[in-house]
Every structure is written in C-alpha cells, then in structure tokens.
C-alpha positions in Angstrom: 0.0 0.0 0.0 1.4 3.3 -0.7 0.3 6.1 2.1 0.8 9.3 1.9 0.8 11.8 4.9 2.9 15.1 6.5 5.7 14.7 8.6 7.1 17.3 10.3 9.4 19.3 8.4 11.9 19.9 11.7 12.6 16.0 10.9 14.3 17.3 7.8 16.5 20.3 9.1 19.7 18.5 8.1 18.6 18.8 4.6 16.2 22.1 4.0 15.1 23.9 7.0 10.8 23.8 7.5 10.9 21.6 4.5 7.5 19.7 4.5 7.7 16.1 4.5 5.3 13.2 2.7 5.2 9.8 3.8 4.5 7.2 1.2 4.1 3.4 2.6 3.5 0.6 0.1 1.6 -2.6 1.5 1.5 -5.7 0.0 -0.9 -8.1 1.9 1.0 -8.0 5.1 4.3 -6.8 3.9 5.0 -3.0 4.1 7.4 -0.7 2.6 7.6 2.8 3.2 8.5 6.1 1.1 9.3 9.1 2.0 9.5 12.4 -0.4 10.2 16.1 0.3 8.2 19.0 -0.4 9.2 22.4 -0.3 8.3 26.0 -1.6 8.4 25.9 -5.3 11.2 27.8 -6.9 11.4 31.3 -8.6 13.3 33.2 -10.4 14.4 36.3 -8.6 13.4 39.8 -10.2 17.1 40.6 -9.8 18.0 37.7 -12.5 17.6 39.7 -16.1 15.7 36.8 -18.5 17.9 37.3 -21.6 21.1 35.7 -19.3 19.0 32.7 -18.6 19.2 30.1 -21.2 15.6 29.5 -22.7 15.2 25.9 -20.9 15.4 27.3 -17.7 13.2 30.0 -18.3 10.9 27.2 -19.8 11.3 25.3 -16.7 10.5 28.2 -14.5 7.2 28.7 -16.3 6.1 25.0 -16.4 6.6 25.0 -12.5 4.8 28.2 -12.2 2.1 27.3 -14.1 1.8 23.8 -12.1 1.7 25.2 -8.8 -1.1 27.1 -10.1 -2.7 24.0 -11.6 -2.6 21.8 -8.5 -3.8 24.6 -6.4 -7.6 24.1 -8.8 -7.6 20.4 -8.2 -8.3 21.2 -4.3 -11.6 22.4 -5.8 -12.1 19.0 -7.9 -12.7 15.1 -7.1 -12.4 12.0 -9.3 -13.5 8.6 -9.4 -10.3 6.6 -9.0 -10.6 2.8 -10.6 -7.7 -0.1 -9.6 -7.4 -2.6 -11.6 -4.6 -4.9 -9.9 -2.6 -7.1 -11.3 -0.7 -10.2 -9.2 1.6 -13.0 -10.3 3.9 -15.1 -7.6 6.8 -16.2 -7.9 8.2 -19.4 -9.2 5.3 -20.1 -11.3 6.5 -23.3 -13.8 4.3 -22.8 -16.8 3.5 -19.5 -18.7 0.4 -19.1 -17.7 1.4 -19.2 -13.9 4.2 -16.9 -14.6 2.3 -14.3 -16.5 0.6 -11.1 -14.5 -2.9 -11.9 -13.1 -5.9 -9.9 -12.5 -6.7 -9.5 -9.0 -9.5 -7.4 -8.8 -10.9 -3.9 -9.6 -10.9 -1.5 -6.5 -13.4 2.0 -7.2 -12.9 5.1 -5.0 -13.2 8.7 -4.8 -10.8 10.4 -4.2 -10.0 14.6 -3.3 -6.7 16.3 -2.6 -6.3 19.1 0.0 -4.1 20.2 2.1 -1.1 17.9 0.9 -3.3 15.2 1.4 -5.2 12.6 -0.5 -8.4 11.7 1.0 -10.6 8.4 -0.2 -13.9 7.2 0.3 -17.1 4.9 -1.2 -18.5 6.2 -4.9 -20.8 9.0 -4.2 -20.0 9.1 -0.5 -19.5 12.4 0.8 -17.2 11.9 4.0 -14.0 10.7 2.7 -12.4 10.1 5.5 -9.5 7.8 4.9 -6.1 9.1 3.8 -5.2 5.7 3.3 -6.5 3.5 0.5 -5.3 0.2 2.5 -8.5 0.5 4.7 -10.5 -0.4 1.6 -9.0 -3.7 0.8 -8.5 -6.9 2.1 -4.6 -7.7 0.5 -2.6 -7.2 -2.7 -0.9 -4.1 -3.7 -2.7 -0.4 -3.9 -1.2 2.7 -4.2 -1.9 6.7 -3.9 -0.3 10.0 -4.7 -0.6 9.8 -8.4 -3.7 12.2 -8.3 -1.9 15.0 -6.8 0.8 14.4 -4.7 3.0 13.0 -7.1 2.7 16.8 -8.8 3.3 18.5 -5.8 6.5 16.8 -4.9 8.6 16.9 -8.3 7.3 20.7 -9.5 6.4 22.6 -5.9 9.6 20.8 -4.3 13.2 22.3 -4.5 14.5 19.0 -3.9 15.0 17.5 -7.5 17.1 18.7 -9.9 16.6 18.8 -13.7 17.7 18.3 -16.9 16.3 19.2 -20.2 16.6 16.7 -23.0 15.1 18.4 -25.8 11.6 18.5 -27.7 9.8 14.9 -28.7 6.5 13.6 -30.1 4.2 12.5 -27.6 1.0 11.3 -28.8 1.4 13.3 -32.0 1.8 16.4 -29.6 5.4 18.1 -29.4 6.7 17.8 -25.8 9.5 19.7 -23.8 11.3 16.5 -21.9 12.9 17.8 -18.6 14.9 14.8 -16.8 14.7 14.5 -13.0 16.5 13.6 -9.9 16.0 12.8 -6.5 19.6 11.5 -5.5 19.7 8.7 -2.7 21.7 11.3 0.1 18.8 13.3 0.3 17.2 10.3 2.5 13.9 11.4 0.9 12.8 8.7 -0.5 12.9 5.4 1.9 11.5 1.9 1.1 10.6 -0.5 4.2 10.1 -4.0 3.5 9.6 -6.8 6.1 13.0 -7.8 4.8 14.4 -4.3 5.4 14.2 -1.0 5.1 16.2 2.2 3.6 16.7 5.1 1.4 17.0 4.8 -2.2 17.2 7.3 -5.0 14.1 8.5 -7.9 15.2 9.1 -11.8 12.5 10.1 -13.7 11.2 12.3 -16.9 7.9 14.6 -17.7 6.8 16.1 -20.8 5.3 19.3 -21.3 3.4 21.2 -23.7 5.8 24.0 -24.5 2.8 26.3 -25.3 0.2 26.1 -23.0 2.8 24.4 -20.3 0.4 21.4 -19.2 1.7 18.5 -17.9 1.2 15.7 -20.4 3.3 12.8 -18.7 5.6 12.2 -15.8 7.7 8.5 -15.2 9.6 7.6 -12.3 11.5 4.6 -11.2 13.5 4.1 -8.2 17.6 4.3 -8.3 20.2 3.6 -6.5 18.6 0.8 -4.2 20.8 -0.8 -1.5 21.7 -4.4 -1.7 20.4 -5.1 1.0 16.3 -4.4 -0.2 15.1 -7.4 -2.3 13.7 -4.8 -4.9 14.7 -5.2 -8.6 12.7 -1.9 -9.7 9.4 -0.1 -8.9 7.8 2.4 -11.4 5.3 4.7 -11.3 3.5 6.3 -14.5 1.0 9.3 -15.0 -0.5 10.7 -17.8 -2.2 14.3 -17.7 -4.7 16.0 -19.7 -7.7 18.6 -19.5 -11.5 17.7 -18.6 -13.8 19.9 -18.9 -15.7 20.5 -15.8 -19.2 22.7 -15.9 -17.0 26.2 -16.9 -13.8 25.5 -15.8 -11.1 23.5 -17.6 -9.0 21.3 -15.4 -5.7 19.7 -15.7 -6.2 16.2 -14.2 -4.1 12.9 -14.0 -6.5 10.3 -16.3 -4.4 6.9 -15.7 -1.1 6.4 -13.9 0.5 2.7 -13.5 2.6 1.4 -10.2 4.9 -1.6 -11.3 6.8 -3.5 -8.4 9.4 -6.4 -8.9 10.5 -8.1 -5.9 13.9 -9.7 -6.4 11.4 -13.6 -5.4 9.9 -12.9 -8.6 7.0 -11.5 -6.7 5.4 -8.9 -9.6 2.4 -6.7 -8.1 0.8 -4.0 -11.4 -1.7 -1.5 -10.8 -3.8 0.5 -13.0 -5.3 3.5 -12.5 -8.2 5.5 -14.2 -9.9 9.1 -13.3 -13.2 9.5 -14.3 -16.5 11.1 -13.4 -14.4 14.2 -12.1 -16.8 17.1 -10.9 -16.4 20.0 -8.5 -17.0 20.5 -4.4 -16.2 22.1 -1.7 -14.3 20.7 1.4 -15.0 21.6 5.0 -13.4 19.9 8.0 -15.0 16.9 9.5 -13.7 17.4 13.3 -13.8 13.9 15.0 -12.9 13.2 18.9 -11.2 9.5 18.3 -10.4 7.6 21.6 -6.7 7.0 22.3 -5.9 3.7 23.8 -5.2 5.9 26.7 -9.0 6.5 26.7 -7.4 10.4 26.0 -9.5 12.5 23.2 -7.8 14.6 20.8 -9.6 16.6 17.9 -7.8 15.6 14.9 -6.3 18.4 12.8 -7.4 20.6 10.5 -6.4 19.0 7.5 -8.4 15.7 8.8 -11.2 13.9 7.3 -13.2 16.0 4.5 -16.8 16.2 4.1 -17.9 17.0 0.2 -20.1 19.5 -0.4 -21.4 19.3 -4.1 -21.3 22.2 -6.5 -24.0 21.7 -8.5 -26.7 19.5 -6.9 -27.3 16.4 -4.8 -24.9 12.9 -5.3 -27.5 10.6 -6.8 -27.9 8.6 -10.0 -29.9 7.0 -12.5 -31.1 4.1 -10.5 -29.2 0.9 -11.6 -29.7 -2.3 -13.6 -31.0 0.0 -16.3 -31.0 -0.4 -20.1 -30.5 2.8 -21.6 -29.4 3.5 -25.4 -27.5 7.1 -26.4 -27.1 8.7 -29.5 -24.5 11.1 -30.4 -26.0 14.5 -31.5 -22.7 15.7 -33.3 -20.0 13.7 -35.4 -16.8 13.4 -34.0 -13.7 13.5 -35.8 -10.0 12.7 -35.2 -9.2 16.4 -35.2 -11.3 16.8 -32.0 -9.0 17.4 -29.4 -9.3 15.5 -25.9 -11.4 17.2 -23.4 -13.9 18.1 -26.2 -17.3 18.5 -25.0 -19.4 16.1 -26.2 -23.6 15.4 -25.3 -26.0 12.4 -26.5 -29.4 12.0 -26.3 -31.7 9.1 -25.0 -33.7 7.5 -27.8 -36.5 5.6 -25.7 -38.1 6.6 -22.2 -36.1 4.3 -19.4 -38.8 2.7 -17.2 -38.3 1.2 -13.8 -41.4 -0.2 -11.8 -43.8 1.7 -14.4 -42.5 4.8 -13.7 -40.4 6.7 -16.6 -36.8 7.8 -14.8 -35.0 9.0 -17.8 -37.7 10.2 -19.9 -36.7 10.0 -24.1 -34.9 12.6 -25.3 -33.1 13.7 -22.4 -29.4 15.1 -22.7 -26.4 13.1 -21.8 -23.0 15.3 -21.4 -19.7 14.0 -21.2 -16.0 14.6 -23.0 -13.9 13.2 -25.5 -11.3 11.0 -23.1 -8.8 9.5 -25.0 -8.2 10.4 -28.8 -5.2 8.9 -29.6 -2.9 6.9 -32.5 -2.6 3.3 -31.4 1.1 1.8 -31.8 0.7 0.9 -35.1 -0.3 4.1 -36.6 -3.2 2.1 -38.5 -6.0 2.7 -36.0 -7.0 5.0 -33.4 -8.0 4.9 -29.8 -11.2 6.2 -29.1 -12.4 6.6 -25.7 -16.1 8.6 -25.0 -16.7 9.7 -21.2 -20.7 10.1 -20.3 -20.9 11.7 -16.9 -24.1 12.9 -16.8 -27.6 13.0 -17.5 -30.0 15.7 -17.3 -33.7 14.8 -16.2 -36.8 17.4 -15.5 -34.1 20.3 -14.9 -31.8 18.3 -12.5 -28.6 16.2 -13.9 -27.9 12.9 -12.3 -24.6 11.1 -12.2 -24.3 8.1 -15.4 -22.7 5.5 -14.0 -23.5 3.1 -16.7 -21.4 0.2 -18.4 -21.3 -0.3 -22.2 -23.1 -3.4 -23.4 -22.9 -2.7 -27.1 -22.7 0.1 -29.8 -23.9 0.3 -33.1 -21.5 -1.8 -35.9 -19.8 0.3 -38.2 -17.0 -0.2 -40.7 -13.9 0.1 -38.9 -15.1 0.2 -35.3 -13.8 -2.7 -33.0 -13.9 -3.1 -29.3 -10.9 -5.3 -29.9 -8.0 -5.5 -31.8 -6.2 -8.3 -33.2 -2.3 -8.2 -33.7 0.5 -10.5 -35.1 3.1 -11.7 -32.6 6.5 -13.3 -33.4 7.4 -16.3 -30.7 10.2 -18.3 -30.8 10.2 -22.0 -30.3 12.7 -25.2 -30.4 11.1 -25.7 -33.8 12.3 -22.0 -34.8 9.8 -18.5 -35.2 6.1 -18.8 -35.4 3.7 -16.0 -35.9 0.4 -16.1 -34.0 -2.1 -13.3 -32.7 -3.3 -11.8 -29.6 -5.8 -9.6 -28.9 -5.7 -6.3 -27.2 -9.1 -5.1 -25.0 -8.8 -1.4 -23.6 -9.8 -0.8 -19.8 -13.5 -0.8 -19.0 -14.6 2.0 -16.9 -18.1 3.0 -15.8 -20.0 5.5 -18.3 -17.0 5.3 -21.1 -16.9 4.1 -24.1 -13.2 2.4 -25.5 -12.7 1.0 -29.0 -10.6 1.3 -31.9 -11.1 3.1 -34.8 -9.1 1.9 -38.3 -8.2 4.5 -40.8 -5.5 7.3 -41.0 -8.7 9.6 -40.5 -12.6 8.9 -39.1 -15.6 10.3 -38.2 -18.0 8.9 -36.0 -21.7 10.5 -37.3 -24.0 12.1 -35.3 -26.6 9.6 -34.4 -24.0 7.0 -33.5 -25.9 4.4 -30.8 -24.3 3.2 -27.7 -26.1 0.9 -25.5 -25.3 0.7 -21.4 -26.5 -0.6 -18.5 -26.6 1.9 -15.5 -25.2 0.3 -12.1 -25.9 3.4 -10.0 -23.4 4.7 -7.2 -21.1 2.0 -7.1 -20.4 0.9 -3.3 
C-alpha cells in the first residue's frame, strides 16, 4: 500500500530547513514498505536575474513549475473517481500461464486532494475520511499519490534537480522533456520492507506542452537501491490532460501505473483511471477519536473532508438499467481530448412503471482519450458520459457499455501478429488487445488514418448506479 501523509518538516533540518515532508508506505498483503518524499516551496526566479542571461530551458522550466503550482492549487476544488485494476503474479510459477501477471481485482474510490493530502472514500459518499486507500481492501498491492501528490513533490519541491533533453513527439503532440532527480543522500525517498528498510534514489522524466505548459506525462522509477532491499525496480507512470468541468477547464491525472518487482519474482501492477471528475467544496470533518489511553484529541485541521457538491445532490440514475444514447454531433479525429461532447436518449427508461430518464433527455460527457494506437493504423477512441439531465436536474451516469452500433472500422478489440520463438524455430500467432473498461466510457478502436463517428452513433449501457 502506498500512504501518503505530513511529517514534520523539523525531521528534515539537516537537509532544508521547515521543509515539508510526505510519507508514502506501500503494503503488500501483510508486507509494508515505506516512502518518504520532500516538499518544499516551489522555486522562482528572482526579479534581480535579467531573462535574456537565462538560457531558454530554464526559463521554460521556470514557467512550467509556475504554471503547475497554479494548476494543482484548482484540483483542491475537484474530485475523481479513481478505478484499480490490480494485477498479481507469484513467484516461481512453472508454466506460462502461472508466470504471467494476473488480475486480481478492480478496486473504485473517490478520491480529493487538500491540504497535501489525499483523502478516499465509497463512490458518491460524501465523507472521505481515509487518507489511506489500504482501509479499503483486504490484501494485494494499492497505491496513492498519483492524483496530486505525485505533482506537488517533483514541480512545488526544491528538492530534485533537472535536466532538459530536448523536444519529442508525444501522442502526436510536441513535448519539452525535462529529466529528473531525487539523489539517494537526500534520505527522501525510503523503502521499508519486512526484509528491510532504507533510502533509495528517484530518476525520472515529464513532458510538457511548450505552449500552454500542461503537464502531459511524468515516469519515475527508483535508483540507487541498497543491496540489502530485495527490490529489482518499482515504477510509477502518469498521464495528464484537460476535462472539462461545468465552466472551468482542469488539468487532471486520467491513468497512472505502479509496477513493483521483488527480487522472489514477486510482480504486483496496478492500474489506475480518473473518471466522473466534478467540482466540491471541502470543509473539516472534526472527529474526537479515543486513544488507547481513553485520552481525546480533535484531529487536525487537514483531517477527514466532508464533500459538499457544487452543483446538486450525489444521486444517479437508479441501476440495472437499459438505456441506449445517440450522439448528437460527429466526432472526428481532429477533436481534441477534453472536447465536450452530449447524446441523447432515444426511448423513455422505465423502472417499476414509472419513466426515470424520460426519451430525449441530454447526456453530457468529453472526448477522453483520442489517440494513434502503436501501429499508426488505428486509433484509440475513448467517449466519457458523466451525466444525464432529467426534469431540470442532472444525475450522475454511471453506466457500463453493453454494445454500440456496428460500423465499418469500429472494433472493441484488436487483433495483432506476434512473433514467438520456439525449439522448432519462429512462429507467428495473434493476440488480442481489450482497452480498460470503466463506468460511463466508451473504448474501441477506430481503423483508418482519418474517421468520423456520425451524429446519431448508438451506444447501448447498462446503469449500475453509485457504485459501493
């Protein structure tokens, strides 16, 4: 399990005076391991320093960091619907199929940052009151920080250094590559396992968008580990982009990856999606908590949040639902991620005689992933339906796809040649590549160097309500 949480930042005097501190522990059933990064202020550029004697990376730098801090300081006003989908595989395993990664399960929760803090709870609940994602599961690897966190250490920190490397394509987008470092003597960064426990170093990357400055992609992976830790690597992955939210447009982690290789040949994946993001407002949940004294202390201010929502009551179309969509606008691959995009229902949803979703009502949502595929011969399509508005009031979709209309060149699935080698020599067989499923979005691939998908386009879902 990976936990975040402040430390005091007198524990790290010898490095940075009131530095503040985050704790980040990583569980696996009843093994732990523990991380700890620094945080500090972010940064600037003095006025003293004249910009035409800085070279133009660093000024670039200065600005992507500045326009990050400003960034993550918005997502305090923003929470997501985080989706898990673990992956397990022990070691030892004598045939392939014991030896290859194995789905676990699929953990769903929202999730807020403040204060330095992520905070998790139920789907729809409005107390999220665990800073620790470890209280929702049983065993098996789970990991936090990649909403927020994982921003406010590498760009509001003065604790990494960076290189620039240059400008590269990044899903067909030019990117400004900065290189990172977190060196091992900084003690900031400490793995415990039951086997042992100490600090190691981070190396990573991010790309930015020169232009606008977002975010579009940060990797990390740890370095320097001592001999001592039975670690072969650990990883983590995030990718950024926009979503639209009411008026405001939000720059928001959409899937990260934690990869963990024990030096048993123990292999924990997890993979993470952010979806049904909408805005609220937090205010302090003060709780009195006995001690095992029997003492009772308040807990801080930056404890347990209660949600307040923005714009209406947390309720959704009731579930086990059939309810069929139609675009009301084509959708091209110029359309940039983020686009708005709205459906409408084509038949009256009934439940115990009573219409619910009456026909014709408006379904908003965004364009989620628009992307070429490895093979530059198809495109990844994924559509985001959030919600649904009914008599004047909107209501969450939580729905999953059961079908969609079949048209040329659409395909929930891909099939792709794969070259194995054998005692008998090479053979070329197929497997099949299936993208995430995630509540209220539609993923498929799209063949063609261009497409459009036409207004009128039918999806069909079933609605599973706040998921608990």
């Amino acid at each position: 399990m990976v936990e975040i949480a402040s430390l005091p930042g007198q524990a790290y005097t010898g490095f940075l005076a009131g530095a503040r501190g985050f704790k980040m522990r990583v569980r696996i059933g009843d093994k732990a391991m523990g991380f700890w990064k620094l945080a500090a202020p972010l940064l600037a550029i003095t006025c003293g320093a004249a910009a035409q004697d800085l070279a133009p990376e660093v000024l670039l730098l200065a600005h992507i960091r500045s326009h990050m801090r400003v960034e993550l300081s918005r997502v305090t006003n923003y929470t997501c619907l985080e989706t898990t989908t673990r992956f397990h595989s022990e070691p030892g395993g004598h045939s392939k199929a014991q030896s290859k990664m194995q789905p676990l399960d699929t953990v769903r929760l929202e999730v807020a940052y403040t204060n330095h803090h992520e905070w998790y709870g139920s789907p729809g609940d409005r107390n999220l009151s665990e800073d620790n994602p470890v209280a929702f599961i049983g065993s098996g690897m789970i990991g936090n920080g990649f909403f927020a966190i994982t921003v406010n250490n590498i760009f509001l920190s003065d604790m990494a250094t960076f290189t620039y490397r240059g400008e590269e394509t990044l899903g067909g987008r030019t990117a400004s590559r900065f290189d990172f470092r977190l060196p091992r003597q900084l003690g900031g960064f400490k793995i415990s396992l039951v086997e042992g426990a100490g600090a190691v170093g981070e190396l990573g990357s991010f790309w930015a968008d020169p232009q606008s400055l977002d975010l579009i992609r940060l990797e990390s992976q740890v370095d320097d580990i001592p001999p001592y830790l039975p670690l072969i690597e650990m990883t983590v992955n995030v990718n950024y982009a926009r979503t639209r939210i009411g008026e405001h447009s939000v720059l928001l982690a959409q899937e990260a990856g934690l990869h963990m290789l024990k030096t048993t040949g123990e292999e924990n994946y997890n993979h993470l999606e952010y979806t049904h993001c909408r805005a609220f407002s937090a205010q302090s949940d003060i709780r009195f908590d006995a001690e095992p004294q029997g003492a009772a202390q308040p807990l801080p201010a930056d404890g347990p949040k209660t949600l307040t929502e923005a714009a209406g009551a947390l309720e959704a179309v009731p579930p086990f639902l059939p309810i069929t969509l139609q675009l009301t606008a084509p959708i091209t691959e110029k359309d940039a991620v983020g686009t708005l995009i709205e459906a409408r229902v084509s038949a009256d949803v009934v439940r115990k005689g009573k219409i619910v979703v009456p026909h014709d009502s408006l379904v908003r949502g965004r364009i989620r992933r628009l992307e070429r595929y490895q093979t530059g011969a198809e495109f990844v399509v994924g559509l985001e339906f959030t919600e649904v508005e009914v008599n004047g009031r909107s209501l969450r979709f939580y729905a999953d796809l059961i079908r969609m209309d079949r048209r040329p060149g659409i395909r929930p699935a891909l099939d792709e040649p794969v070259i194995v080698r054998t005692a008998g020599g090479i053979q070329t067989t197929s497997q099949t590549v299936t993208l995430h499923e995630l509540p209220g979005v539609a993923s498929f691939f799209v063949n063609g160097k261009t497409f459009t998908l036409p207004s009128g386009l039918r999806t069909v879902w079933r609605t599973r309500g706040l998921i608990r």
